[in-house]
mmCIF file of the N, C-alpha and C atoms, coordinates in Angstrom:
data_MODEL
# 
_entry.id   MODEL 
# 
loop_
_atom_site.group_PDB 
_atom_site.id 
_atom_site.type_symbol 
_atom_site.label_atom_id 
_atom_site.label_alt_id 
_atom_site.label_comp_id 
_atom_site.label_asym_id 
_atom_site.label_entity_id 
_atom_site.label_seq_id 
_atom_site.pdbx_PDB_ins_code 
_atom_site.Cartn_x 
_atom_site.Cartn_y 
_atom_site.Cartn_z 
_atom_site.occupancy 
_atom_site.B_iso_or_equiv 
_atom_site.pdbx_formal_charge 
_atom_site.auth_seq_id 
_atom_site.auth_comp_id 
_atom_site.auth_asym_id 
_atom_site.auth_atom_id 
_atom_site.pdbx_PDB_model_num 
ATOM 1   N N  . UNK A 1 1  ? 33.020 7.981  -13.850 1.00 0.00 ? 1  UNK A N  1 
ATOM 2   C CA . UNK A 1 1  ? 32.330 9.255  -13.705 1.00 0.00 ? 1  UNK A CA 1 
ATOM 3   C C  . UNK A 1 1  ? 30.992 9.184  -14.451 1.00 0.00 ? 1  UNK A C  1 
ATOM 4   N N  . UNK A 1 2  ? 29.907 9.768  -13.831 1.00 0.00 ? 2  UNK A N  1 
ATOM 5   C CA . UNK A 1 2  ? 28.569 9.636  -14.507 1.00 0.00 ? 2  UNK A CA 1 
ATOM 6   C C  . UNK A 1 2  ? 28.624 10.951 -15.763 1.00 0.00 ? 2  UNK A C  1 
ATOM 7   N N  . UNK A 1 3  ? 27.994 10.845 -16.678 1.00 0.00 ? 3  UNK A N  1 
ATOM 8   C CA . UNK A 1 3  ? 27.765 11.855 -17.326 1.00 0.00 ? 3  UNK A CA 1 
ATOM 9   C C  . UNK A 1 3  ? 26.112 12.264 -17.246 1.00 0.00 ? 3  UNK A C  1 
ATOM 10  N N  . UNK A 1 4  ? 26.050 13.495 -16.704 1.00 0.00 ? 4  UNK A N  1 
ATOM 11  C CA . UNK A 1 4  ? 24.269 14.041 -15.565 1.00 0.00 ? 4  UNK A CA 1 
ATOM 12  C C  . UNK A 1 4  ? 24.620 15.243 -17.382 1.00 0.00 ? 4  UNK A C  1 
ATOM 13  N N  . UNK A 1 5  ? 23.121 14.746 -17.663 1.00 0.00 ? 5  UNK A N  1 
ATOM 14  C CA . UNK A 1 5  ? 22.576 15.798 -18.801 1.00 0.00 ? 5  UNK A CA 1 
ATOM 15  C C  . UNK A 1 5  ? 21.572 16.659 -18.277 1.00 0.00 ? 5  UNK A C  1 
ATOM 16  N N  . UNK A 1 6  ? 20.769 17.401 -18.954 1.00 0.00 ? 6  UNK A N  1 
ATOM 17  C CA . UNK A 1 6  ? 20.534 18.369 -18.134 1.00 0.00 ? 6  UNK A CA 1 
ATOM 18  C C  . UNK A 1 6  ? 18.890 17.818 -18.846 1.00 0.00 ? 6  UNK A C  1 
ATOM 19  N N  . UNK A 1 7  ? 17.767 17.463 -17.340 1.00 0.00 ? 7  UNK A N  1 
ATOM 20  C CA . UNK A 1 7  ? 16.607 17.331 -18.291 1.00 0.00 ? 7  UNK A CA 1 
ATOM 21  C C  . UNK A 1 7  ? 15.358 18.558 -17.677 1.00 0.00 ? 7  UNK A C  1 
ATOM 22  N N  . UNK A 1 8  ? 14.801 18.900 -18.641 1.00 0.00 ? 8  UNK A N  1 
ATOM 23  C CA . UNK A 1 8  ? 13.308 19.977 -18.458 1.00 0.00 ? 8  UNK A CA 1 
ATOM 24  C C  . UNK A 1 8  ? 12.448 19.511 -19.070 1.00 0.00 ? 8  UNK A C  1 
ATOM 25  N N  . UNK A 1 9  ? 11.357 20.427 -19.061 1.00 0.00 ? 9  UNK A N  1 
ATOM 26  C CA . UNK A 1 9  ? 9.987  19.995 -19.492 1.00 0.00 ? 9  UNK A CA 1 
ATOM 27  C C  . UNK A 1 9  ? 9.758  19.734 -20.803 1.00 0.00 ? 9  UNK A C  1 
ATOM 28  N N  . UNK A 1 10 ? 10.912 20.002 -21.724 1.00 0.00 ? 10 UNK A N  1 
ATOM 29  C CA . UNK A 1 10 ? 10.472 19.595 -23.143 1.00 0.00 ? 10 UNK A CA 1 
ATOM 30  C C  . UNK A 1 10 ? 11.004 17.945 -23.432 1.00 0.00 ? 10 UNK A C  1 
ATOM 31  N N  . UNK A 1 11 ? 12.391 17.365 -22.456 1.00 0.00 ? 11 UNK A N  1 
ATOM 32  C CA . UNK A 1 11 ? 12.376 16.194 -22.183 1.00 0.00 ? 11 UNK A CA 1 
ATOM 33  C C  . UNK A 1 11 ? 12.003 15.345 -22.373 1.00 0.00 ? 11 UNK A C  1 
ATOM 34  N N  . UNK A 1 12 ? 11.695 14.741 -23.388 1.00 0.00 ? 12 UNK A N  1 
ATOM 35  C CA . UNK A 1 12 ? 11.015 13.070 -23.266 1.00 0.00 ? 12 UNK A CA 1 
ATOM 36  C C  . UNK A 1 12 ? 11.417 11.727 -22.995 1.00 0.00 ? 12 UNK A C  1 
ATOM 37  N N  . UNK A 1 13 ? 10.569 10.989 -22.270 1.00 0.00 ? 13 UNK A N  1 
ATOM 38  C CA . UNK A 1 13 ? 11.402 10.117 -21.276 1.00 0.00 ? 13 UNK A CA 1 
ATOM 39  C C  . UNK A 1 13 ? 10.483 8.912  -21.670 1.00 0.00 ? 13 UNK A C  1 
ATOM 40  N N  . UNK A 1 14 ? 11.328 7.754  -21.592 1.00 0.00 ? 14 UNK A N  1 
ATOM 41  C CA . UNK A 1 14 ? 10.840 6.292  -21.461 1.00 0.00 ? 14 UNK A CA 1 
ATOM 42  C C  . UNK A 1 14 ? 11.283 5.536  -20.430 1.00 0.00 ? 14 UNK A C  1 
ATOM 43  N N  . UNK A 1 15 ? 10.530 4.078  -20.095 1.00 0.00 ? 15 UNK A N  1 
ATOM 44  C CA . UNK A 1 15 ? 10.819 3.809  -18.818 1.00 0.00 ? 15 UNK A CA 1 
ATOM 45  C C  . UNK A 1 15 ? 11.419 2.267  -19.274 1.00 0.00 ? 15 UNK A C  1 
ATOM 46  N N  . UNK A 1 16 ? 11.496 1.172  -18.437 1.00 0.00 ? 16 UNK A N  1 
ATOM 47  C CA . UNK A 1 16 ? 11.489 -0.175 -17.886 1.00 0.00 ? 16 UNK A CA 1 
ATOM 48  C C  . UNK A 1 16 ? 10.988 -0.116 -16.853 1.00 0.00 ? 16 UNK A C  1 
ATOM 49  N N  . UNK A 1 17 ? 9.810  -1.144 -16.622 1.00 0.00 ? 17 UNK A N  1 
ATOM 50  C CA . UNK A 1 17 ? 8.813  -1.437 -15.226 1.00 0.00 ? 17 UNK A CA 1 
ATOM 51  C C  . UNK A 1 17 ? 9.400  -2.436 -15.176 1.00 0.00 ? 17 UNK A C  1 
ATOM 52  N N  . UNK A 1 18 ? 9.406  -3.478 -13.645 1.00 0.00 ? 18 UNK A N  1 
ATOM 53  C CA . UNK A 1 18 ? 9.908  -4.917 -12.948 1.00 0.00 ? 18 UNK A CA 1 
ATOM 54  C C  . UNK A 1 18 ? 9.330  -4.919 -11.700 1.00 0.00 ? 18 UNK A C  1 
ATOM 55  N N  . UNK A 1 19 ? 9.723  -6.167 -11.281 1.00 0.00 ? 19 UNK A N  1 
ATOM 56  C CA . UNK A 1 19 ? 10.033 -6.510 -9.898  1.00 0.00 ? 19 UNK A CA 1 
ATOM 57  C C  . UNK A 1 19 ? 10.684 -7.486 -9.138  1.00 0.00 ? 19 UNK A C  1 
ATOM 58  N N  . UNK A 1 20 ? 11.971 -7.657 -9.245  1.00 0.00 ? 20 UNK A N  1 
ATOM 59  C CA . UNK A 1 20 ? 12.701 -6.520 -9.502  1.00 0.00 ? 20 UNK A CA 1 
ATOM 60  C C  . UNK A 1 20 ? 12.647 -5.733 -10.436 1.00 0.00 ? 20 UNK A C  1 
ATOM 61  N N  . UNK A 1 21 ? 13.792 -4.589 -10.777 1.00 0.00 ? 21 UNK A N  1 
ATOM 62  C CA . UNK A 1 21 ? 13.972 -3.995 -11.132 1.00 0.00 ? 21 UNK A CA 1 
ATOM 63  C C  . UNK A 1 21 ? 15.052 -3.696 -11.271 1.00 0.00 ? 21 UNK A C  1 
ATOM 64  N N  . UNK A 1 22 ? 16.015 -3.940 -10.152 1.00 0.00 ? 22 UNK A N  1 
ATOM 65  C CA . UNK A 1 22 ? 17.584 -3.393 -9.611  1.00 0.00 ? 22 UNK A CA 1 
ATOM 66  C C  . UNK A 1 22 ? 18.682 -3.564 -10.975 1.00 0.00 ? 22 UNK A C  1 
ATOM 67  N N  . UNK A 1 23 ? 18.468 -4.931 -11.237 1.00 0.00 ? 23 UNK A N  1 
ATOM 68  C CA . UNK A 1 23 ? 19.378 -5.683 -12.463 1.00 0.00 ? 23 UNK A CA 1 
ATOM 69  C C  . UNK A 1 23 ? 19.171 -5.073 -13.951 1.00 0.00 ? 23 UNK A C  1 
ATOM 70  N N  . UNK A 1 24 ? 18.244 -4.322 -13.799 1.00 0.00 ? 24 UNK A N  1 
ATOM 71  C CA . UNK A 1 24 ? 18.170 -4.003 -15.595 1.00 0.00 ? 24 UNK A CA 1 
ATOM 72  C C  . UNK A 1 24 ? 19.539 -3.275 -16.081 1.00 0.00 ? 24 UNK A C  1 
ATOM 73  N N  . UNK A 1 25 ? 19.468 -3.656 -17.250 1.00 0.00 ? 25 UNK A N  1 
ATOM 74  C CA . UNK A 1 25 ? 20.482 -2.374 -17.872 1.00 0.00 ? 25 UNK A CA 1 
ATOM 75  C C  . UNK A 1 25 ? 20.253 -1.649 -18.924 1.00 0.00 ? 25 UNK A C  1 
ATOM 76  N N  . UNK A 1 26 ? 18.741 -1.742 -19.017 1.00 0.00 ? 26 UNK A N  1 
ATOM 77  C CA . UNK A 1 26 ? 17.881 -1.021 -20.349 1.00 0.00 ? 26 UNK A CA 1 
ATOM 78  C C  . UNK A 1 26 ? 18.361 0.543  -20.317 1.00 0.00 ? 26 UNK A C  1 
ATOM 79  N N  . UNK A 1 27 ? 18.258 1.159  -18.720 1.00 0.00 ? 27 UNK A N  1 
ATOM 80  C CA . UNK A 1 27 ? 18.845 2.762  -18.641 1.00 0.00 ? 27 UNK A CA 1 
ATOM 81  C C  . UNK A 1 27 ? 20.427 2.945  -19.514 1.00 0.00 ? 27 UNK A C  1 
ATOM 82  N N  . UNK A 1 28 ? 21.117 2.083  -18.972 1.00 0.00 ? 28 UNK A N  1 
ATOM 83  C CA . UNK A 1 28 ? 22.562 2.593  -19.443 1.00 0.00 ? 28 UNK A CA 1 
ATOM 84  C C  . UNK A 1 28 ? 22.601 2.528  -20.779 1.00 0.00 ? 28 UNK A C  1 
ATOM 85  N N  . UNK A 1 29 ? 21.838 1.469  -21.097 1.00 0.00 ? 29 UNK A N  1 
ATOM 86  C CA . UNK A 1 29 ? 22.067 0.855  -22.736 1.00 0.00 ? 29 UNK A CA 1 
ATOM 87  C C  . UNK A 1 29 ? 21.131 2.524  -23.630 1.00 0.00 ? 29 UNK A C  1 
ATOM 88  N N  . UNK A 1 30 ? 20.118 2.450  -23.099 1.00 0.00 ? 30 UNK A N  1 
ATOM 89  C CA . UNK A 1 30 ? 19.371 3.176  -23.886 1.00 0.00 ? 30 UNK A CA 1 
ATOM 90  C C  . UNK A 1 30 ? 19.553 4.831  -23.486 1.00 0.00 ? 30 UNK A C  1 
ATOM 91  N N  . UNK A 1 31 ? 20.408 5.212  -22.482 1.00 0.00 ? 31 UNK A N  1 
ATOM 92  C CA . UNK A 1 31 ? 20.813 6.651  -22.087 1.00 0.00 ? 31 UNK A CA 1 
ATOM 93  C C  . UNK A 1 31 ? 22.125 6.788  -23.016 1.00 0.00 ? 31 UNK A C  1 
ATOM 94  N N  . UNK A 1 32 ? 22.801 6.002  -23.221 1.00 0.00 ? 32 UNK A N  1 
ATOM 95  C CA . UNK A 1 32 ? 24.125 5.873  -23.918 1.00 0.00 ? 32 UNK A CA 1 
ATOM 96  C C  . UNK A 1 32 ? 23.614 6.490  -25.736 1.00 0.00 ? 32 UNK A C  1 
ATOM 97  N N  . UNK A 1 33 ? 22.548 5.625  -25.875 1.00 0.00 ? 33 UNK A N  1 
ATOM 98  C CA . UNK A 1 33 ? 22.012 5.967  -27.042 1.00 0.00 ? 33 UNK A CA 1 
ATOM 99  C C  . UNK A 1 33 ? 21.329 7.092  -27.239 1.00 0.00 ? 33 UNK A C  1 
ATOM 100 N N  . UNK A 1 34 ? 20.565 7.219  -26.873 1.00 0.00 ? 34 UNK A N  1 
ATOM 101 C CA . UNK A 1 34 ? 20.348 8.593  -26.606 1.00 0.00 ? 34 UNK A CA 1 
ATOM 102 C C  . UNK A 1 34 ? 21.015 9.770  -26.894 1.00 0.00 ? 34 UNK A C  1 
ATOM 103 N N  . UNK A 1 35 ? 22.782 9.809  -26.000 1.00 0.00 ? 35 UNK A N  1 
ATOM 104 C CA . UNK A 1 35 ? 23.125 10.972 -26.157 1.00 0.00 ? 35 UNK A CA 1 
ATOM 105 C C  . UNK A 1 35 ? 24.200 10.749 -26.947 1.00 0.00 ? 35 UNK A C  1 
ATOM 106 N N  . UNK A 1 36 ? 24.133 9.863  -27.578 1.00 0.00 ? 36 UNK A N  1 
ATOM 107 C CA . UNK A 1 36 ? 25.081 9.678  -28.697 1.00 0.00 ? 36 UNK A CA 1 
ATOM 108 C C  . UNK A 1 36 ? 24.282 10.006 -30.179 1.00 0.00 ? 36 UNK A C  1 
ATOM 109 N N  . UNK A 1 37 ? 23.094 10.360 -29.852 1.00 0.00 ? 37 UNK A N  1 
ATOM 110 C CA . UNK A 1 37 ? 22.329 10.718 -31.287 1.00 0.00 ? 37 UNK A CA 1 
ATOM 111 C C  . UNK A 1 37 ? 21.680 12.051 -30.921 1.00 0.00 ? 37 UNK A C  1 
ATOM 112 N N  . UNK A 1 38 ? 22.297 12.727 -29.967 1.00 0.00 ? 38 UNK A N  1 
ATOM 113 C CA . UNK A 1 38 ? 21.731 13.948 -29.445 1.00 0.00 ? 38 UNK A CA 1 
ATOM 114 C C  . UNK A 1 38 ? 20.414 14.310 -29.219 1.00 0.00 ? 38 UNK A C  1 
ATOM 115 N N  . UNK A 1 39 ? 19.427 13.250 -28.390 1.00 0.00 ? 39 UNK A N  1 
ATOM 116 C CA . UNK A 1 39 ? 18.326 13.075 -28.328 1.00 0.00 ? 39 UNK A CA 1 
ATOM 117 C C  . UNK A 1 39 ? 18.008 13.539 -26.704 1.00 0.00 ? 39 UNK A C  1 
ATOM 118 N N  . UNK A 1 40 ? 16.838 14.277 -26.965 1.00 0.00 ? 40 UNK A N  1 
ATOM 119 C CA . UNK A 1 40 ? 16.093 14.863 -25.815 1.00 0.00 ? 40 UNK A CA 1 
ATOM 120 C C  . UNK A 1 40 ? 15.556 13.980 -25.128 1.00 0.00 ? 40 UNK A C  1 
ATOM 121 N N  . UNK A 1 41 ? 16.377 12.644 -24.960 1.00 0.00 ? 41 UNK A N  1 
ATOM 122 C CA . UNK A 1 41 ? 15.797 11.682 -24.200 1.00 0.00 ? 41 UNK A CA 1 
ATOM 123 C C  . UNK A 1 41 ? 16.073 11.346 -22.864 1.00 0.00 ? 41 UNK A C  1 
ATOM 124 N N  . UNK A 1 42 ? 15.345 10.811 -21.655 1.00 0.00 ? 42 UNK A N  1 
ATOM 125 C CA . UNK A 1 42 ? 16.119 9.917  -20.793 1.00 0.00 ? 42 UNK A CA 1 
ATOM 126 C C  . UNK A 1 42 ? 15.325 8.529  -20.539 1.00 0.00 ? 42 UNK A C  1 
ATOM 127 N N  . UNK A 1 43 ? 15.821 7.647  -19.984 1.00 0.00 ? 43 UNK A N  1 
ATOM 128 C CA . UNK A 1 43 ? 15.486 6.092  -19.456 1.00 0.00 ? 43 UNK A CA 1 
ATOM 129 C C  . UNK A 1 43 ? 15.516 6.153  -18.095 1.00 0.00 ? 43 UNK A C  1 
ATOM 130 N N  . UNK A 1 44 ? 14.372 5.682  -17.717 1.00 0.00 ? 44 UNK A N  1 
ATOM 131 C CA . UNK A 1 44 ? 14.935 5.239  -16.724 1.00 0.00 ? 44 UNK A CA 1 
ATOM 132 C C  . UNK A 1 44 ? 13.714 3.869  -15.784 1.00 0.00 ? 44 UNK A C  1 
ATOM 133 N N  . UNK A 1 45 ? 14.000 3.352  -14.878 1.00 0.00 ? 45 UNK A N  1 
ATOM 134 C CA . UNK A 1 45 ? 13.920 2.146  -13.870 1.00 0.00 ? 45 UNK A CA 1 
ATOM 135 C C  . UNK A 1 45 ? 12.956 2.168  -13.124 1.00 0.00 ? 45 UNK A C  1 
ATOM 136 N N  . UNK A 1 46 ? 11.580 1.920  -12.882 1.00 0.00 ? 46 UNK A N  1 
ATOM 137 C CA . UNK A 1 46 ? 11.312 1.712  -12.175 1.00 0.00 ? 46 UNK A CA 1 
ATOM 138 C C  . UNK A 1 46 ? 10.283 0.493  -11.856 1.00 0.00 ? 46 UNK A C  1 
ATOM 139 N N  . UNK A 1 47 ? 10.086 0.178  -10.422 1.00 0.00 ? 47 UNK A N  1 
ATOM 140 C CA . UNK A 1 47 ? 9.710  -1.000 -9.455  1.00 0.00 ? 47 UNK A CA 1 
ATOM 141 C C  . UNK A 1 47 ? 8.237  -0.395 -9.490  1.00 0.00 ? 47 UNK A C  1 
ATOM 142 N N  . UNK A 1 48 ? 7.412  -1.454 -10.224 1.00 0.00 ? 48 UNK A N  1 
ATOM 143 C CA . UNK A 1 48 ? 6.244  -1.618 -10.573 1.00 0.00 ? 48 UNK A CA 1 
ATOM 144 C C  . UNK A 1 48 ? 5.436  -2.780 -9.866  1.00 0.00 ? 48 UNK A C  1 
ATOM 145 N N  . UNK A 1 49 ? 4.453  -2.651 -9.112  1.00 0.00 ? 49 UNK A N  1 
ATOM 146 C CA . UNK A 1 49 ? 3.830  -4.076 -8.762  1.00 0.00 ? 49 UNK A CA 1 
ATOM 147 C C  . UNK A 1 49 ? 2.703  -3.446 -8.914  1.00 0.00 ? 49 UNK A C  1 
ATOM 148 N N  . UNK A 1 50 ? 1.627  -2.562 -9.122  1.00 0.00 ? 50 UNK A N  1 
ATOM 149 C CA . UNK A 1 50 ? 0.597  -2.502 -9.700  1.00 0.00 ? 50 UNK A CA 1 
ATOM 150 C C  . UNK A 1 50 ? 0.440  -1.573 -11.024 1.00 0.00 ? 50 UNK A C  1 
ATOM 151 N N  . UNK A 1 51 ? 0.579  -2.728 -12.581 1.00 0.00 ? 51 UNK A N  1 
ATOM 152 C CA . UNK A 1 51 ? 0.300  -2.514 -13.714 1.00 0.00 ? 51 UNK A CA 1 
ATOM 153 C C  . UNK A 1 51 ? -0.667 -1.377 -14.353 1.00 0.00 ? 51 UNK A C  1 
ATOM 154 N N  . UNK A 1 52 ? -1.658 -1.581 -13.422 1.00 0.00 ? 52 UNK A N  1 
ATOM 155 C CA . UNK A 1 52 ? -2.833 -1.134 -14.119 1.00 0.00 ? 52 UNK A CA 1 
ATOM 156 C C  . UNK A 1 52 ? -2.828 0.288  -13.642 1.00 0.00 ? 52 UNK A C  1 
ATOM 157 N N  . UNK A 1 53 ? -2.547 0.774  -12.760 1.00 0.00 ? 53 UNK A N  1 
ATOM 158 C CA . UNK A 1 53 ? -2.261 2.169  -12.295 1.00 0.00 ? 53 UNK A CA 1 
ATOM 159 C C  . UNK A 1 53 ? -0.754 2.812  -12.822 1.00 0.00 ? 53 UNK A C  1 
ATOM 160 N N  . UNK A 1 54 ? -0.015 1.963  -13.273 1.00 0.00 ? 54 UNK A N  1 
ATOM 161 C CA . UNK A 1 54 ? 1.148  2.472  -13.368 1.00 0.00 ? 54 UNK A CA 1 
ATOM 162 C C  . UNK A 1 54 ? 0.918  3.022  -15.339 1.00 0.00 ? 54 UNK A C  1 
ATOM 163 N N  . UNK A 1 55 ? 0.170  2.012  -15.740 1.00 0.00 ? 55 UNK A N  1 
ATOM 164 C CA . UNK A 1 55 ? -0.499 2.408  -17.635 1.00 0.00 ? 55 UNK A CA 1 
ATOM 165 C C  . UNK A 1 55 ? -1.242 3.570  -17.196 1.00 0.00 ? 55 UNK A C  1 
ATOM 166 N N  . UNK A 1 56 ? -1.859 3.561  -16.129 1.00 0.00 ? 56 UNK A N  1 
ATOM 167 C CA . UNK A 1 56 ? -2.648 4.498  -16.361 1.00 0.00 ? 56 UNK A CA 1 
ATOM 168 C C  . UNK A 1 56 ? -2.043 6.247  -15.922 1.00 0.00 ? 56 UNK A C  1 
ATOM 169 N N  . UNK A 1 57 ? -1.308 5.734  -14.871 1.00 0.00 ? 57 UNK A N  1 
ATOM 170 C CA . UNK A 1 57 ? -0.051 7.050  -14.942 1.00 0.00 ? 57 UNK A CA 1 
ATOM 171 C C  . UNK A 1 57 ? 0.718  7.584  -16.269 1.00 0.00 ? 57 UNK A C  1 
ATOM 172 N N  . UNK A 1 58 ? 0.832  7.035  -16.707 1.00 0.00 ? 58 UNK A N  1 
ATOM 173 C CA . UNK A 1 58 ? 1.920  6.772  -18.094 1.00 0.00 ? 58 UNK A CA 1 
ATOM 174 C C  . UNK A 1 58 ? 1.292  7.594  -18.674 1.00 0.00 ? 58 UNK A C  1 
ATOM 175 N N  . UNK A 1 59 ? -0.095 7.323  -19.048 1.00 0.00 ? 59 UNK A N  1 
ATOM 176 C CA . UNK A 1 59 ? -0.955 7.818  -20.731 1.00 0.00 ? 59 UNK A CA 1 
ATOM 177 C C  . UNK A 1 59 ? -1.485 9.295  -19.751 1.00 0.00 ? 59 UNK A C  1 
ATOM 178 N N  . UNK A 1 60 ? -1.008 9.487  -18.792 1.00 0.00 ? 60 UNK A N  1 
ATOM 179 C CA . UNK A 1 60 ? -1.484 10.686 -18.437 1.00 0.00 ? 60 UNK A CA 1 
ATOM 180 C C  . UNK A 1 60 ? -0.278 11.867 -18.462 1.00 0.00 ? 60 UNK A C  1 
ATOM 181 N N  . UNK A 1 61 ? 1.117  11.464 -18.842 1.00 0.00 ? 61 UNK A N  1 
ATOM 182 C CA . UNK A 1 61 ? 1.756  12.096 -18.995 1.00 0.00 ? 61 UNK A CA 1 
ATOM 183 C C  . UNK A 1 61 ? 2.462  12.874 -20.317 1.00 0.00 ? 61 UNK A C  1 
ATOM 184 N N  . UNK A 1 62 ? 2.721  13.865 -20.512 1.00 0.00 ? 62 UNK A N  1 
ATOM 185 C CA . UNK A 1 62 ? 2.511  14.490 -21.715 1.00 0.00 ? 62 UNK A CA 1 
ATOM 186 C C  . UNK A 1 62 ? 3.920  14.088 -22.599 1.00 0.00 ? 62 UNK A C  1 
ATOM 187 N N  . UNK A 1 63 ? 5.008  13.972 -21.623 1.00 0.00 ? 63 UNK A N  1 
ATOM 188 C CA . UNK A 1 63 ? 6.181  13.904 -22.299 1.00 0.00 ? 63 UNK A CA 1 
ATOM 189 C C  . UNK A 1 63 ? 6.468  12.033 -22.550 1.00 0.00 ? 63 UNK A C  1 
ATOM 190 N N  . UNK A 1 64 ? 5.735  11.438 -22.114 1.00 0.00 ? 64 UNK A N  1 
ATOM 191 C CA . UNK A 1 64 ? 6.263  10.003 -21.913 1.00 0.00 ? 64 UNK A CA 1 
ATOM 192 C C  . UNK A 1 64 ? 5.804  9.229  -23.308 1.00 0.00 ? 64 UNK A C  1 
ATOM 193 N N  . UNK A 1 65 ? 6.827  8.469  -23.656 1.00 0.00 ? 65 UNK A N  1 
ATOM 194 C CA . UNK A 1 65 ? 7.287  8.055  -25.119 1.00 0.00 ? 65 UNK A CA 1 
ATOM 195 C C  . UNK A 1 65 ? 7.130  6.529  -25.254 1.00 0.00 ? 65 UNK A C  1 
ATOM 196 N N  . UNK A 1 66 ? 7.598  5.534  -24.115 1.00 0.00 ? 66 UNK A N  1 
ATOM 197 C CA . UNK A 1 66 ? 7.295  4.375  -24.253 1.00 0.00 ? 66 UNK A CA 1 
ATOM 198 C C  . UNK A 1 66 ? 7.910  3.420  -22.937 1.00 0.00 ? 66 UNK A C  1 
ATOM 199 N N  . UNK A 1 67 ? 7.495  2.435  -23.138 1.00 0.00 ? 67 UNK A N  1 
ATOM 200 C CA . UNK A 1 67 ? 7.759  1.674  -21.759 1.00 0.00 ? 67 UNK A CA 1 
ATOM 201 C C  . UNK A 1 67 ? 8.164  -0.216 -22.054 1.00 0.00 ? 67 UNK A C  1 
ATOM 202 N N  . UNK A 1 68 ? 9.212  -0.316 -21.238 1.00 0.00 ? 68 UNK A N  1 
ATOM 203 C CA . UNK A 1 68 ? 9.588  -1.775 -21.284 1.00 0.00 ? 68 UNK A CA 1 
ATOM 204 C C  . UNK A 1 68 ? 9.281  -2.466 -20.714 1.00 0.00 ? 68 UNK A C  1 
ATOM 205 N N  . UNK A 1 69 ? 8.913  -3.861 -20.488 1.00 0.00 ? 69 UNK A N  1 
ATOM 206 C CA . UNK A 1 69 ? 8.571  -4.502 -19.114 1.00 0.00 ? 69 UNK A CA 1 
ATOM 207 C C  . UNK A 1 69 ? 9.199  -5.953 -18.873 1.00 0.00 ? 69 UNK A C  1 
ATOM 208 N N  . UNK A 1 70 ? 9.554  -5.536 -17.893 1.00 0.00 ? 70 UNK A N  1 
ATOM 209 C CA . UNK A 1 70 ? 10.720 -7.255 -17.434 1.00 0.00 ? 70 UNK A CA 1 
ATOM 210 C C  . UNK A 1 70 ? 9.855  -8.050 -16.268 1.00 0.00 ? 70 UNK A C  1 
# 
């Protein structure tokens, strides 16, 4: 069974970029943590093939905290 937390705009979220992407397990590892320290956090996955637009998405977002890259 999944455990679905509830996320809004005060939310802060970090990612993992790839390409792939499919195989990571940075989300589970680092969502697990998360709500085991009762943190307004989520992780999550995504399929990146242009870097330089994807940094530049990032630093434009208000809630976004940090990013992994495989």
């Amino acid at each position: 069974m999944t455990d679905i937390r509830s996320i809004g705009t005060s939310t802060k979220f970090c990612c993992v970029i790839g390409n792939p992407i499919e195989h990571s397990l940075s989300p589970a590892i680092h969502n697990a943590g998360y709500a085991e320290l009762g943190l307004d956090f989520v992780y999550v996955a995504n399929r990146v093939t242009d870097v330089k637009s994807c940094l530049a998405g990032m630093r434009a977002l208000e809630n976004f905290r940090g990013m992994s890259i495989t």
